[in-house]
C-alpha positions as MATLAB code, in Angstrom:
seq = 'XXXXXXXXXXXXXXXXXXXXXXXXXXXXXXXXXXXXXXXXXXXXXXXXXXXXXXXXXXXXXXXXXXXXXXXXXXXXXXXXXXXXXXXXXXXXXXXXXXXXXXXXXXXXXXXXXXXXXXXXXXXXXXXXXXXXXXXXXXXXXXXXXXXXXXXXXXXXXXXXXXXXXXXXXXXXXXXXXXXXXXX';
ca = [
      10.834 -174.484  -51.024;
       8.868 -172.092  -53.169;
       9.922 -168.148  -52.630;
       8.903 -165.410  -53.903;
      10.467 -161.764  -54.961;
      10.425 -159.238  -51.804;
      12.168 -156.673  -53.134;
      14.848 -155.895  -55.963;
      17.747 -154.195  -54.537;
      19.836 -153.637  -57.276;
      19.449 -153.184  -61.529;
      22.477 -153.556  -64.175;
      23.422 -149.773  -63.664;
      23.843 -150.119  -59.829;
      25.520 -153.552  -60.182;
      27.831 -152.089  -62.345;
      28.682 -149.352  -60.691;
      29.251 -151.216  -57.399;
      31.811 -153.336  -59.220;
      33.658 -150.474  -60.397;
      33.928 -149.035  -57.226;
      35.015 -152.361  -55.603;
      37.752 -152.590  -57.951;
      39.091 -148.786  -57.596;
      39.064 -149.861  -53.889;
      40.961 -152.846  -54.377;
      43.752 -151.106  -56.084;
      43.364 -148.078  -53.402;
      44.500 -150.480  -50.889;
      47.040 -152.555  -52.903;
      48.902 -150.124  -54.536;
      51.704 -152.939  -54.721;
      50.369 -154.805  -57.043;
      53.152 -157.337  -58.142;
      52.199 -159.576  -55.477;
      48.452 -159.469  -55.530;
      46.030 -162.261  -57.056;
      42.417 -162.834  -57.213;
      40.475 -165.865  -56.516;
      37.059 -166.403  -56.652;
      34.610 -168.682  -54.505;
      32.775 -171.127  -56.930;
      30.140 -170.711  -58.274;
      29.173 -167.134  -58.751;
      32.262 -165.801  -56.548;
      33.789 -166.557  -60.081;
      31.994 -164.345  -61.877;
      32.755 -161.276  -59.303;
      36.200 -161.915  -60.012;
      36.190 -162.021  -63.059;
      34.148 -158.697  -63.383;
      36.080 -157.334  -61.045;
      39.862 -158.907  -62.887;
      38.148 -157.099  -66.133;
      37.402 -153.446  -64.438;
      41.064 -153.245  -63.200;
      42.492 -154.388  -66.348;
      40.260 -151.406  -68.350;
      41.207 -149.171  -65.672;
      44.759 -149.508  -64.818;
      45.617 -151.750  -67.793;
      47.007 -154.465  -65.111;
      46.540 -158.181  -65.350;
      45.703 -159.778  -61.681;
      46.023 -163.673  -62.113;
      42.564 -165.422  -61.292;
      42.065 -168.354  -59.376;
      39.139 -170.353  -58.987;
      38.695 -172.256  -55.590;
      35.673 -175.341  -54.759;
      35.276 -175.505  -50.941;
      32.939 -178.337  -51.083;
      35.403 -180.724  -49.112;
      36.473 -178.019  -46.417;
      32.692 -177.464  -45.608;
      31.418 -178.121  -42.070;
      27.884 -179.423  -42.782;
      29.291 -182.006  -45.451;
      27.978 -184.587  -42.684;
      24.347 -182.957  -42.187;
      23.954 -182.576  -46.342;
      21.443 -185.486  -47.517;
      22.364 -185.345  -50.899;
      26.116 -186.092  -52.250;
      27.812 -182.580  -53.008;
      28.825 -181.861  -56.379;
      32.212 -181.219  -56.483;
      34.075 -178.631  -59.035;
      37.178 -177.372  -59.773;
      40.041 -175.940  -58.357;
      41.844 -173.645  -60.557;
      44.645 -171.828  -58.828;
      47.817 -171.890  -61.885;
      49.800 -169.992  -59.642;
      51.467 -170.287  -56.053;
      49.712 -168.956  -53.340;
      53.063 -168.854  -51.318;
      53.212 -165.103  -49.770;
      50.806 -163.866  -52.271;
      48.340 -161.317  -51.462;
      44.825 -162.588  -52.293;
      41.933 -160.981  -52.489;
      39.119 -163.440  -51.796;
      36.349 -162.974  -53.648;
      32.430 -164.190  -52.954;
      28.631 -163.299  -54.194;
      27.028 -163.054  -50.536;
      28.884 -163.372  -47.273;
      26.412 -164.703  -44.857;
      27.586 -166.838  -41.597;
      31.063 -166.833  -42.563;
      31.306 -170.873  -42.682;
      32.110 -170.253  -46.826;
      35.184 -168.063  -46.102;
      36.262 -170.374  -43.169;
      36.364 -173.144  -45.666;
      37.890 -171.247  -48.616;
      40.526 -170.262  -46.707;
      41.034 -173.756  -44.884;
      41.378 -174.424  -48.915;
      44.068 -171.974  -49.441;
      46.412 -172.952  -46.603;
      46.354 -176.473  -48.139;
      47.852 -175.010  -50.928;
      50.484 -172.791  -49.290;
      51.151 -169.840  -46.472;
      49.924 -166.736  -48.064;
      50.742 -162.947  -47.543;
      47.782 -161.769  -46.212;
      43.954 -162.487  -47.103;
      41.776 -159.899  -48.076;
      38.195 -161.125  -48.527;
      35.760 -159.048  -50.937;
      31.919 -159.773  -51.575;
      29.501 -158.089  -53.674;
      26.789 -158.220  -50.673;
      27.089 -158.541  -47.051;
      23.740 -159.407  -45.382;
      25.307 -159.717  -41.642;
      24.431 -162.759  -39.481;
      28.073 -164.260  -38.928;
      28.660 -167.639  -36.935;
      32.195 -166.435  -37.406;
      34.329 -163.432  -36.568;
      34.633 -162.861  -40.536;
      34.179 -159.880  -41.912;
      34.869 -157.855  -45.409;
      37.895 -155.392  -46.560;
      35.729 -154.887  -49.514;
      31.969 -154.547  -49.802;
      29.832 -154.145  -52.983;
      26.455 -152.732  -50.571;
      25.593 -154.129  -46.544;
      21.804 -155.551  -46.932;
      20.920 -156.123  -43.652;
      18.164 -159.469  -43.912;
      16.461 -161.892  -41.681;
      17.265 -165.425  -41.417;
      14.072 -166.772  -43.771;
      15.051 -164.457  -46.346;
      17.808 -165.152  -49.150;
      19.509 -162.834  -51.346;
      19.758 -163.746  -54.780;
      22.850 -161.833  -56.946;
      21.504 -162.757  -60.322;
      24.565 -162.197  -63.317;
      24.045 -162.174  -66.877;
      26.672 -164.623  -66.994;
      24.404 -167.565  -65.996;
      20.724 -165.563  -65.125;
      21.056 -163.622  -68.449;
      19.856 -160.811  -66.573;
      22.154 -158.525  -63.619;
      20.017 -157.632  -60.079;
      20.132 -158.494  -56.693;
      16.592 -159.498  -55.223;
      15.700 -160.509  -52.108;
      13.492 -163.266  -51.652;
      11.664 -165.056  -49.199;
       9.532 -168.160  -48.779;
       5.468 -168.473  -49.169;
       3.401 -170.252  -47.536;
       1.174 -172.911  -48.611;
];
């Protein structure tokens, strides 16, 4: 489907910013810290966390262990996809046994992601609690899911998408919305 740019939400200077502030709230909230991890949703949850593991480490000079967690196999519409899913990696080198994780995506949308990532995470042990943080929230939950810890709320119809662009793979940091032409 071809799509074009509606409207660009945020530059490098607000992204960064936003980060900063989601990681000050993070340790707000967790002043406890020996027990807290961070895992991020594949693909670009990843790079959130990490952004986010970096920001508290130059801040607070703490090191929050970083997880990586694929949901492809806990997803619900494995049976409606036409195409095989690629499947990636799991990275979690630490238990998850009464830990307090901060979940961590790009875009929290339905809710179906964070169902599955944490469907994920009980496979691997009972957590502490489960805190879920996402850089943008653009509403329209299937799910009673919601966020401890929001980047910005971007309210959005259904046809559009928002796309969180990160130097890390998009050489370039900005949040765009985007929705499809017509031809």
């Amino acid at each position: 489907m071809e799509e074009k740019i509606k409207a660009k939400i945020m530059d490098e200077k607000k992204m960064k910013r936003t980060f900063s502030r989601m990681a000050m709230e993070i340790l707000e909230r967790n002043r406890e810290v020996e027990n807290l991890v961070l895992i991020g949703i594949q693909s670009k949850g990843v790079f959130v966390t990490k952004r986010i593991q970096d920001l508290v480490k130059e801040m607070e000079d703490i090191d929050l262990p970083l997880g990586i967690l694929d949901i492809t196999l806990f997803r619900d519409d494995l049976h409606k996809k036409e195409h095989h899913p690629v499947v990636q990696k799991t990275e979690i080198d630490f238990s998850v046994e009464d830990k307090d994780i901060i979940l961590i995506d790009d875009v929290l949308f339905t809710g179906r992601t964070i169902r599955a990532a944490m469907d994920s995470i009980f496979e691997l042990g009972r957590p502490g609690s489960i805190q879920l943080a996402v850089f943008i929230d653009r509403g329209h939950r299937e799910l009673p899911i919601s966020a401890d810890f929001r980047g910005k709320y971007l309210p959005t119809s259904r046809r559009e998408r928002v796309n969180v662009m990160l130097k890390e793979i998009e050489e370039k940091d900005q949040v765009l919305i985007m929705e499809p032409t017509r031809f």
